[in-house]
VOGU-3710 file (C-alpha; in Angstrom, 3 decimals, decimal comma):
1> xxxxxxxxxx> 4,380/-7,404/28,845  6,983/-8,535/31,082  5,696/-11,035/33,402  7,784/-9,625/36,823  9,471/-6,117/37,491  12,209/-7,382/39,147  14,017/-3,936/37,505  12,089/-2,044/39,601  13,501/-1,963/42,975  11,192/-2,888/45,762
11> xxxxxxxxxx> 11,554/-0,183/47,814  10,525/2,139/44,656  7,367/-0,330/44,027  6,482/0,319/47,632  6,778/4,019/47,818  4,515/4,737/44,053  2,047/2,413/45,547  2,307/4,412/48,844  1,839/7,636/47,277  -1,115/6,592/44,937
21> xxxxxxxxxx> -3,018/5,165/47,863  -2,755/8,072/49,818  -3,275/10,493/46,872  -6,446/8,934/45,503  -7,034/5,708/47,955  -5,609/2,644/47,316  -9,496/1,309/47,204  -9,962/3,000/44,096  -6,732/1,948/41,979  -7,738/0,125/38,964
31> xxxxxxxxxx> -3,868/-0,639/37,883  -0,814/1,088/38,142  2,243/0,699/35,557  5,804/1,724/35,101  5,798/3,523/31,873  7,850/5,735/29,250  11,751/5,864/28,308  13,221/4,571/31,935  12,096/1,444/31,474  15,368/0,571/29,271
41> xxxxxxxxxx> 17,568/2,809/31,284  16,345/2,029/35,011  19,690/0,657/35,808  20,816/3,850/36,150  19,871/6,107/38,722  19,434/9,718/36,440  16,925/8,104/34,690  13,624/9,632/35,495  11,037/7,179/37,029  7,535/7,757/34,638
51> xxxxxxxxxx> 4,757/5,816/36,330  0,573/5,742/35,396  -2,152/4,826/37,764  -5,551/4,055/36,312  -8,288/5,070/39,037  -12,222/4,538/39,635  -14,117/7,203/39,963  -11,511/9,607/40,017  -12,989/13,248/39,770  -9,637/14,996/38,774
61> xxxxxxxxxx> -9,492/12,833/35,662  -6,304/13,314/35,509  -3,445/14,645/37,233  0,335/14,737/37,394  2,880/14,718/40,052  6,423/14,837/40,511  8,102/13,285/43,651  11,330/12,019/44,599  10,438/8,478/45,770  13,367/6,094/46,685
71> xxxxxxxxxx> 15,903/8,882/45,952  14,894/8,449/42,289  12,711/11,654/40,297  9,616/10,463/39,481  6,643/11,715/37,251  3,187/10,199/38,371  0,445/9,996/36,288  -3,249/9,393/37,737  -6,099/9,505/35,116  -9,833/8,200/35,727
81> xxxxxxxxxx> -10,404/4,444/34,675  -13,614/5,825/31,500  -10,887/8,540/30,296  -8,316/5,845/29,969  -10,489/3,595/28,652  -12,065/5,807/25,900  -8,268/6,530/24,952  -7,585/3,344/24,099  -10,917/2,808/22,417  -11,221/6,005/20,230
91> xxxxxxxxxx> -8,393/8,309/21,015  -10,167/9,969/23,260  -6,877/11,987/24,044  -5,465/11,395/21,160  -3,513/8,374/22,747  -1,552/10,628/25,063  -2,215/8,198/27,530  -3,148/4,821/26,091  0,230/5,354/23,781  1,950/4,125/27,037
101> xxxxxxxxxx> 0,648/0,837/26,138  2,620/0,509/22,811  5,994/0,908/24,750  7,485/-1,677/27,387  5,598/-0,917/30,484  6,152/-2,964/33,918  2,832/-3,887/35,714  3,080/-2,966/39,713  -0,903/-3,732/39,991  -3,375/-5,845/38,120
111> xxxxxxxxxx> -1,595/-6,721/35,066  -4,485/-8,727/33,151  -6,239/-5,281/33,182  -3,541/-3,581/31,745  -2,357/-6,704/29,420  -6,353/-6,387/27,962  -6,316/-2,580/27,454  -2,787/-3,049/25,526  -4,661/-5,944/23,268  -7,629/-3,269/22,585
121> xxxxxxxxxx> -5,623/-0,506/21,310  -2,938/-2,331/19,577  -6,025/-3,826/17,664  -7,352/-0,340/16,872  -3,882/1,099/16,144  -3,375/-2,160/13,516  -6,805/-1,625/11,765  -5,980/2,042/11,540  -2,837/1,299/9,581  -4,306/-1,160/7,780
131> xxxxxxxxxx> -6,640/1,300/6,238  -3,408/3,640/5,746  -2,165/1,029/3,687  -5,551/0,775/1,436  -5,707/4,586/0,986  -1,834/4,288/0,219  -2,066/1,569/-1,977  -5,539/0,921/-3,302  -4,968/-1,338/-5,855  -1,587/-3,310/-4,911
141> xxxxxxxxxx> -3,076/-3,528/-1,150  -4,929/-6,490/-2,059  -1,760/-8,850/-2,388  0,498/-6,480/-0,321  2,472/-9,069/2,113  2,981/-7,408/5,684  5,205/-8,286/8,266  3,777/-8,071/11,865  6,948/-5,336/12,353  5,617/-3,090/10,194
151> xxxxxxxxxx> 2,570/-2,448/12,633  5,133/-1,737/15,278  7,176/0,303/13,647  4,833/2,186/12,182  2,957/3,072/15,086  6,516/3,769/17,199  7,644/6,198/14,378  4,226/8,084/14,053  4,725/9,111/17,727  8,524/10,301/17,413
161> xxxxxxxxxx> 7,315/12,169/14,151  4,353/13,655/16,060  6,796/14,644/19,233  10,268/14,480/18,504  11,451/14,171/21,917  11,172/10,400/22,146  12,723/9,724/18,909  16,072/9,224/19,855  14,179/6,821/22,835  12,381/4,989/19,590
171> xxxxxxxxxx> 15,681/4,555/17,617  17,430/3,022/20,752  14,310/0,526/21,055  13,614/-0,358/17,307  17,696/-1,162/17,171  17,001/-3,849/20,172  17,752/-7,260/18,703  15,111/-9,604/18,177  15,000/-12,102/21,538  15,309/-9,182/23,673
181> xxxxxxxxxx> 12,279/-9,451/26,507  11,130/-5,787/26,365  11,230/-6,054/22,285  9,842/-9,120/22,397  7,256/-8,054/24,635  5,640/-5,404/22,640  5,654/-7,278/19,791  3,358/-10,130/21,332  0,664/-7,496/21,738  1,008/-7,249/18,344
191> xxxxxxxxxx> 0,561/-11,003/17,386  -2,256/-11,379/19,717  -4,271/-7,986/18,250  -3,339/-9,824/14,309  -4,980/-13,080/15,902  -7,794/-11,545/17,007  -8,665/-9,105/13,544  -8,002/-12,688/11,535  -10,792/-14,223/13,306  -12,836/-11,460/12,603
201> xxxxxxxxxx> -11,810/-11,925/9,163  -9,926/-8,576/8,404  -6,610/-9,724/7,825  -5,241/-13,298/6,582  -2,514/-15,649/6,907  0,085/-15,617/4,107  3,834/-17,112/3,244  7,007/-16,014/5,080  5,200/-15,144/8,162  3,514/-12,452/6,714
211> xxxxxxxxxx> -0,619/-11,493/6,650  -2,822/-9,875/4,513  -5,425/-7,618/3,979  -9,242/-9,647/2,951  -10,428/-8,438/-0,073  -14,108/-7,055/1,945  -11,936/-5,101/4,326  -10,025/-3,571/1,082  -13,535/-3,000/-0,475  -15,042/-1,827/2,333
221> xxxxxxxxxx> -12,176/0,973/3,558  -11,925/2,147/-0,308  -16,180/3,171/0,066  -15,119/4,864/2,876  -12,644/6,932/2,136  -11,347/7,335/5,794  -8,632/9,607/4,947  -9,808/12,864/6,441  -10,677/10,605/9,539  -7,178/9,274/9,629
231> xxxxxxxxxx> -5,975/13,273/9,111  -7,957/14,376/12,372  -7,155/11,633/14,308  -3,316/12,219/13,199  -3,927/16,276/14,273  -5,347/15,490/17,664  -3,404/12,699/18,530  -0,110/15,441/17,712  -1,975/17,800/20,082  -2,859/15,803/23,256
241> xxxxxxxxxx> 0,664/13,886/22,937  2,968/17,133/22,528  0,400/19,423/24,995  1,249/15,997/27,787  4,602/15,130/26,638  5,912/18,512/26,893  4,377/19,034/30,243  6,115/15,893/31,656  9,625/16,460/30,414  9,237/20,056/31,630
251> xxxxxxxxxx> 8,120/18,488/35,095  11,094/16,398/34,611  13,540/18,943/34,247  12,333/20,938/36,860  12,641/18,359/39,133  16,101/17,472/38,272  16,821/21,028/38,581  20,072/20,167/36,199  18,863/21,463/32,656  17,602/25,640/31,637
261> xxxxxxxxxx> 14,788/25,396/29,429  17,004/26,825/26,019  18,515/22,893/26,372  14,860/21,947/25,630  14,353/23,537/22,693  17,876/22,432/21,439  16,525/18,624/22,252  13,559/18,839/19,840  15,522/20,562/17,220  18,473/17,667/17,827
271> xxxxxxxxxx> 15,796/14,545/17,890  13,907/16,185/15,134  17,137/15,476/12,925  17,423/11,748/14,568  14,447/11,414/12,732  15,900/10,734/9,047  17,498/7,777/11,013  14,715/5,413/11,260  14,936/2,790/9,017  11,986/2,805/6,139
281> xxxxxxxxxx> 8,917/0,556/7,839  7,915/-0,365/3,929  11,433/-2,846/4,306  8,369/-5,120/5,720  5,843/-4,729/3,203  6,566/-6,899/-0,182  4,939/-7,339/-3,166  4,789/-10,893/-4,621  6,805/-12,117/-7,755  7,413/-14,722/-9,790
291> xxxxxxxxxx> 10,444/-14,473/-8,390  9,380/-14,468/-4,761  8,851/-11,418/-2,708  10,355/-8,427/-2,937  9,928/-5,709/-0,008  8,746/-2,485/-1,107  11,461/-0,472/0,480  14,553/-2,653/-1,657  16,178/0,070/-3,901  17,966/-1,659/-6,998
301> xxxxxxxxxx> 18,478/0,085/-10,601  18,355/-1,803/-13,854  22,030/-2,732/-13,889  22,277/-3,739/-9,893  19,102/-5,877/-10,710  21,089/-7,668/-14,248  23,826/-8,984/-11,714  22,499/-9,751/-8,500  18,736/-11,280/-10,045  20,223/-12,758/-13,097
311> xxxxxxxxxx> 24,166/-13,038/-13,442  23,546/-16,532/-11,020  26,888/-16,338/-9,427  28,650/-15,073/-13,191  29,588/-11,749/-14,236  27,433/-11,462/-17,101  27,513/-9,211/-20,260  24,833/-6,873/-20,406  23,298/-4,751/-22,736  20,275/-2,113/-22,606
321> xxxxxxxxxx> 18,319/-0,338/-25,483  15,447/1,906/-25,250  12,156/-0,131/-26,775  9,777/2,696/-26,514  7,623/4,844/-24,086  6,669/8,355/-24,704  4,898/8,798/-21,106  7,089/6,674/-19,414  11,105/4,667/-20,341  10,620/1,233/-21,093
331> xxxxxxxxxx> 14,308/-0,817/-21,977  14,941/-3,706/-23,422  18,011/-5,430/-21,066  19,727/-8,089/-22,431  22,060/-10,423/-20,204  24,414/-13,193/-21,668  25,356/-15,416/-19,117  27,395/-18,719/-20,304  26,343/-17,804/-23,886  22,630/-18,256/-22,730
341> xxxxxxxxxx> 20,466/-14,849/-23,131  17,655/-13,469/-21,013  15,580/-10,851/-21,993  13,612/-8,499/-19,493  11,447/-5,615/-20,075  11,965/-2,821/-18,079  9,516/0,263/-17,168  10,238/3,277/-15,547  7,001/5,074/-13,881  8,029/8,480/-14,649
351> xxxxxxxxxx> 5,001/11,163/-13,114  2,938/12,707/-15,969  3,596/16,255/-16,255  0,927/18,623/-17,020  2,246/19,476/-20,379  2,494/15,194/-21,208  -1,373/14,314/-19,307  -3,156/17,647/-20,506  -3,802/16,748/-23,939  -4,827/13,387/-23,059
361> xxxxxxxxxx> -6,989/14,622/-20,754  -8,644/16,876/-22,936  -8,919/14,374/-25,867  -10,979/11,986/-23,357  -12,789/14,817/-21,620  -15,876/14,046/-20,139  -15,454/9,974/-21,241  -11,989/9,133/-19,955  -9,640/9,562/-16,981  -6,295/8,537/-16,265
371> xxxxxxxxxx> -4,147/7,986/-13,384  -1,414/10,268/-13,391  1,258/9,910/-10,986  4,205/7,419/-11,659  3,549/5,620/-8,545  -0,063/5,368/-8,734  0,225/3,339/-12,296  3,030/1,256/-11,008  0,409/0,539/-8,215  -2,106/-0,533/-10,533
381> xxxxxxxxxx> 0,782/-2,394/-13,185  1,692/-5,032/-10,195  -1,897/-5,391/-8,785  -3,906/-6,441/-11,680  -1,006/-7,906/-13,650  -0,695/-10,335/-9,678  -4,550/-10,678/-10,310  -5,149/-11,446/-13,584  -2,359/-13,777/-13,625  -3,846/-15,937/-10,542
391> xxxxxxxxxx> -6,948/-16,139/-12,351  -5,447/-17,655/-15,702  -5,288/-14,719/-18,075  -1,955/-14,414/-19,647  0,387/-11,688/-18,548  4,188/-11,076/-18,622  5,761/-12,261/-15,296  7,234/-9,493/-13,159  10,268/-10,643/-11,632  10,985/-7,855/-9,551
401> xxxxxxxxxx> 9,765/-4,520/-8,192  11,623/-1,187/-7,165  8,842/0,971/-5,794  11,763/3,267/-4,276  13,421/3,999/-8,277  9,607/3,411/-9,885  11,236/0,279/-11,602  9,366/-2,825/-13,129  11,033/-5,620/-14,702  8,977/-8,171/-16,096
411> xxxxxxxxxx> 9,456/-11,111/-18,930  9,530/-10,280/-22,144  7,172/-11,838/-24,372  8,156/-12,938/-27,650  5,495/-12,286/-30,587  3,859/-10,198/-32,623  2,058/-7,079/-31,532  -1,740/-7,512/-32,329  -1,517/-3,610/-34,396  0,649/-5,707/-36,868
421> xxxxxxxxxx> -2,199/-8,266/-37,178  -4,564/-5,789/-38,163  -2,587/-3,615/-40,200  -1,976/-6,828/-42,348  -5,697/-7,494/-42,546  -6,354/-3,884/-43,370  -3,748/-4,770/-46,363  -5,413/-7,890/-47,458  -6,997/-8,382/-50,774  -8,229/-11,985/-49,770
431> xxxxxxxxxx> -8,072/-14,866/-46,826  -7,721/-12,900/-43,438  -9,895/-15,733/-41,909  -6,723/-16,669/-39,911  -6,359/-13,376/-38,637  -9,591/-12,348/-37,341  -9,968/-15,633/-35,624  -7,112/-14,046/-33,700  -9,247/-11,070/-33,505  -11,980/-12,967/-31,617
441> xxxxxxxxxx> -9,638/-14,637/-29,195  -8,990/-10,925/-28,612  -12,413/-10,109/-27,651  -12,844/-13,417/-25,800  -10,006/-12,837/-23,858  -11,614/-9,077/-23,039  -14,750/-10,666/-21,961  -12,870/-12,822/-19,790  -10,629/-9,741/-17,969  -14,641/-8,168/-17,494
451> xxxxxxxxxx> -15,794/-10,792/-16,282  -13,666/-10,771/-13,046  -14,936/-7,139/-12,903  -11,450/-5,356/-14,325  -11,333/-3,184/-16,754  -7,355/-2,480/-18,290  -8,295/1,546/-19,566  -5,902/1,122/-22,254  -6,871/-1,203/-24,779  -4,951/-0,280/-28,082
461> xxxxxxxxxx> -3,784/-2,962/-30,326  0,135/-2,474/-29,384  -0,632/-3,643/-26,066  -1,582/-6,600/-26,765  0,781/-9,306/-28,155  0,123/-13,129/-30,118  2,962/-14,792/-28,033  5,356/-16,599/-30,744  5,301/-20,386/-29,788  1,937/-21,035/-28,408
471> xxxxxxxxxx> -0,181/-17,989/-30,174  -1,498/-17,896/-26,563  -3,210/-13,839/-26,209  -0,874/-11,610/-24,010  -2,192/-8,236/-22,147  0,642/-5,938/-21,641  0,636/-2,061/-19,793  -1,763/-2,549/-17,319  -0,899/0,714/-15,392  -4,508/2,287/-16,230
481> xxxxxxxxxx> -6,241/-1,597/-15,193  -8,635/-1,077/-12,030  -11,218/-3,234/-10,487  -13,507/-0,814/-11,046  -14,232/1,270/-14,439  -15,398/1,841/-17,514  -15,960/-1,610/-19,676  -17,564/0,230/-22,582  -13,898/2,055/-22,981  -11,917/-0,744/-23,290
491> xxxxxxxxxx> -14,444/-2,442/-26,195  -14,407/1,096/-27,397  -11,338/2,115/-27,447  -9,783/-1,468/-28,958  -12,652/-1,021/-31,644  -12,119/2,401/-33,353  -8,115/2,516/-32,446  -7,940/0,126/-34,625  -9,687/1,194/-37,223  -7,426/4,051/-37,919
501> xxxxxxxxxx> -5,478/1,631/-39,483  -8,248/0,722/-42,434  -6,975/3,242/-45,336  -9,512/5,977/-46,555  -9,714/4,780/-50,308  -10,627/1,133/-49,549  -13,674/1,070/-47,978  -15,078/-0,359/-45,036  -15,156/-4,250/-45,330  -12,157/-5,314/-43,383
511> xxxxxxxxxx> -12,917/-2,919/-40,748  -16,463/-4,299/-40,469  -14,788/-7,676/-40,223  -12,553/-6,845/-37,549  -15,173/-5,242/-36,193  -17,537/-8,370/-36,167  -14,885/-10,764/-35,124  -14,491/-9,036/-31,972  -17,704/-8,687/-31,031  -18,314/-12,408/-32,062
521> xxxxxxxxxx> -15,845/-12,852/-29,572  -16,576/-10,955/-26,998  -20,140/-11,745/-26,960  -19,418/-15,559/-27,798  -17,731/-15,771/-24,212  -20,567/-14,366/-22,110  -19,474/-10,559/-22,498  -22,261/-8,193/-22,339  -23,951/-7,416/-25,644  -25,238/-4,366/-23,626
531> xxxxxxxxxx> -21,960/-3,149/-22,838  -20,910/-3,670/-26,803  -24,185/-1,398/-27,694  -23,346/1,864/-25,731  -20,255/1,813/-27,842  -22,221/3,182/-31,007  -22,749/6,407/-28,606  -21,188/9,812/-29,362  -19,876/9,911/-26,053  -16,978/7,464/-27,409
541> xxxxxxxxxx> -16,874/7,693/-31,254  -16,297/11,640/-30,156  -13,182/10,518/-28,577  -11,980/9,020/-31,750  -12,955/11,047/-34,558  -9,562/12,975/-34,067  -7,587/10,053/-36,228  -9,853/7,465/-37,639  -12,130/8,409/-40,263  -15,659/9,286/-39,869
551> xxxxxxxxxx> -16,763/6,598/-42,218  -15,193/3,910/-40,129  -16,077/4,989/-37,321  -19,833/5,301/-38,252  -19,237/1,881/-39,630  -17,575/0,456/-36,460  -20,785/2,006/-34,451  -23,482/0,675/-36,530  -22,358/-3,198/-36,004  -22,100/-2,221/-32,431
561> xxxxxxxx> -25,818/-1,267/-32,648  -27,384/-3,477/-35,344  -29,816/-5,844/-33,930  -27,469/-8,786/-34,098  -25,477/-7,573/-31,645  -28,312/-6,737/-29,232  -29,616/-11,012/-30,552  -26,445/-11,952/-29,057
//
């Protein structure tokens, strides 16, 4: 914090020491600090002086005063060194107290003390939103890219949310510029708290300036499941900090005897407006692209995104046709720029609604759950397609992100959609060799994505696409993929979905031999023949037996069973 408080007049400095050594004995004063809102405005001589001793052995534990010291109001604070402490530590108060620590504060007495104490609880208050962001986020969290402002933000705005008197305080703070010494201040507490959780190896160092969240901190928060934690500590923290708050601006006002208390209540109604003012914290999260990184709080729609991302300087000519989606818009946009085209693929996360998700649900009851909400599966899209694409799987690039407009534009991948493979083999009278040994790079490529413990939850042929040059294997929709899941699924669903497009009336061959060549496949690149067994049980080929014929199905299962697969 600042290193002097040469804005603190002397003679002030002298009288709140005064007055705290004769109120509780200047033997037992641990630290004393100016605190709150008049730190920016002490220049000026209405501002109300806030100051905060920290005392030994103090068997109040707390009290408050208001004086006129140095012809200034002032409001002083005395609280027992173990309450403070615990404050900081747990939230013992619900940070009523150790919140004055987040703010600019000017040290009268023993500012290591006080410099420590900030350290400690902007350390707590960082982990805390760092599991916010996990519960928030739980699959993109793992490549999320965070700005050290976001933690001071955040934890500024939760305060003016939870007592709206000190937003319009906030607001004038957050718009400091960057250089200014109280900003600047507060923000090293910040830095040093990061340091200090990187060491103990919750966070990392990333590009830009940035950090993020380690993967066993992710893992470890998502077992957990601290929300109803975060909830209580949210609720008492509101209580304590209103209950104090509102006591010290009433002291305040009484003091200044200038203000009725009706002008009170029209102050919280007026800062609980300001609110919708702050600027969105999530401007300093981003979310890496092949493009670079995009912050989570840009809004851009599909045309803004054509001629700012890809005009390159030109006005370019653009065109946009719906491809498909049925639970969600997905477009085709086309951009001509110097007679050159790009194509992108856009998606639109729309939310499921309960007429759209219902039968889905019910067709996969008791085997099968999906994520629902449009922001959940854009979530999961951008996590596992960032994943599997660092770990060599092919994937379409995304190029940029719109969480604000649910908008994902990624590369669009030229080839043939692996339901048009097997409908051909399904067609064949004769030499479909070539085509199932695209089949087993299929089931390869599966083993692979399982292997790095994801499963993708939607494994129909039509998301998966035989790129057109290189015949390289390309996973598309990966808004059901999780790190966590149901393997059996994906082999199971892949399996008898695409058996429902063997015809009835020409028996079972070619679907055994699609069948066989992804197993062979899966198997062949250390997938689990145990995993490929449980697909023969009626907990999955019940799933299916709505629109692929019992026959295939039954002959689907038994290969899944035989003894050769279990060999494998």
């Amino acid at each position: 914090m600042p290193k002097s408080f040469k804005y603190v007049p002397k003679s002030l400095v002298n009288q709140i020491m005064g007055f705290y050594g004769d109120a509780v004995g200047s033997g037992q004063i641990a630290a004393v600090a100016v605190v709150g809102e008049c730190i920016l405005s002490l220049d000026s001589s209405e501002a109300i002086v806030e100051a905060l001793a920290i005392v030994r052995s103090f068997q109040p534990r707390f009290m408050s005063y208001t004086k006129v010291l140095d012809e200034r109001n002032c409001i002083l604070l005395a609280v027992e060194k173990w309450v403070f402490e615990r404050d900081v530590d747990g939230g013992f108060l619900g940070e009523a107290l150790a919140e004055k620590m987040i703010f600019p504060y000017i040290p009268l007495a023993d500012k290591d003390y006080l410099h420590n104490q900030e350290i400690r609880l902007k350390k707590r208050l960082v982990q805390e939103l760092l599991e916010n962001l996990v519960l928030e986020f739980p699959e993109l969290s793992y490549s999320l890219r965070i700005k050290p402002e976001y933690f001071m933000q955040e934890a500024m705005m939760n305060r003016a949310r939870l007592f709206p008197p000190m937003v319009d305080n906030v607001l004038s703070f957050l718009h400091l510029e960057t250089g200014n010494r109280s900003k600047d201040s507060v923000m090293n507490g910040y830095l040093k708290a990061l340091k200090e959780l990187k060491e103990e190896g919750l966070v990392e160092s990333s590009e830009e300036g940035c950090v993020t969240i380690s993967r066993d901190f992710v893992e470890k928060i998502q077992v957990k499941k601290t929300r109803f934690v975060n909830i209580f500590k949210t609720a008492r923290r509101a209580l304590f900090t209103s209950m104090l708050g509102t006591f010290s601006k009433t002291l305040g006002l009484v003091s200044q005897g200038k203000r009725t208390f009706p002008d009170l209540g029209r102050n919280l109604w007026s800062n609980s407006e300001s609110i919708h003012q702050f600027e969105d914290s999530h401007k300093y999260l981003y979310i890496p692209t092949a493009r670079g990184l995009f912050p989570l709080a840009l809004k851009m729609d599909i045309e803004a995104f054509a001629r700012k991302v890809l005009s390159k300087g030109k006005e370019p000519t653009i065109e946009t046709r719906k491809i498909g989606g049925v639970l969600n818009d997905v477009y085709l946009l086309e951009t001509f720029v110097n007679h050159k085209e790009e194509k992108i693929v856009v998606k639109r996360f729309k939310d499921w609604s309960s007429f759209k998700w219902f039968p889905i649900n019910l067709w996969t009851l008791g085997t099968k759950t999906f994520a629902v909400l449009g922001n959940s599966r854009m979530e999961r899209e951008c996590a596992m397609n960032q994943l599997l694409r660092e770990k060599g799987i092919n994937v379409p690039e995304i190029l940029f992100v719109s969480h604000a407009e649910r908008l994902v534009f990624m590369e669009h991948v030229e080839g043939e959609k692996l339901h048009e493979t097997i409908k051909r083999i399904s067609g064949a009278a004769e030499d479909v060799e070539e085509d199932l040994s695209i089949i087993a790079r299929v089931g390869a490529t599966l083993a692979e994505v399982h292997s790095l413990g994801i499963v993708l939850g939607d494994t129909k042929p039509e998301n998966i696409v035989v790129q057109e040059e290189s015949r390289d294997i390309y996973l598309l929709d990966l808004e059901q993929a999780s790190r966590k899941g149901d393997k059996v699924w994906d082999i199971a669903e892949f399996l008898y979905y695409s058996g429902h497009y063997f015809s009835p009336i020409s028996g079972t061959r070619l679907a055994e031999l699609t069948a066989k060549a992804f197993v062979k496949g899966y198997i062949g690149k250390h997938g689990d023949a145990g995993l490929v067994q449980r697909v023969g049980s009626p907990k999955y080929t019940k799933v299916f037996s709505l629109f692929t014929f019992p026959h295939i199905i039954l002959a689907i299962s038994k290969i899944c069973r035989s003894e050769e697969t279990a060999e494998n």
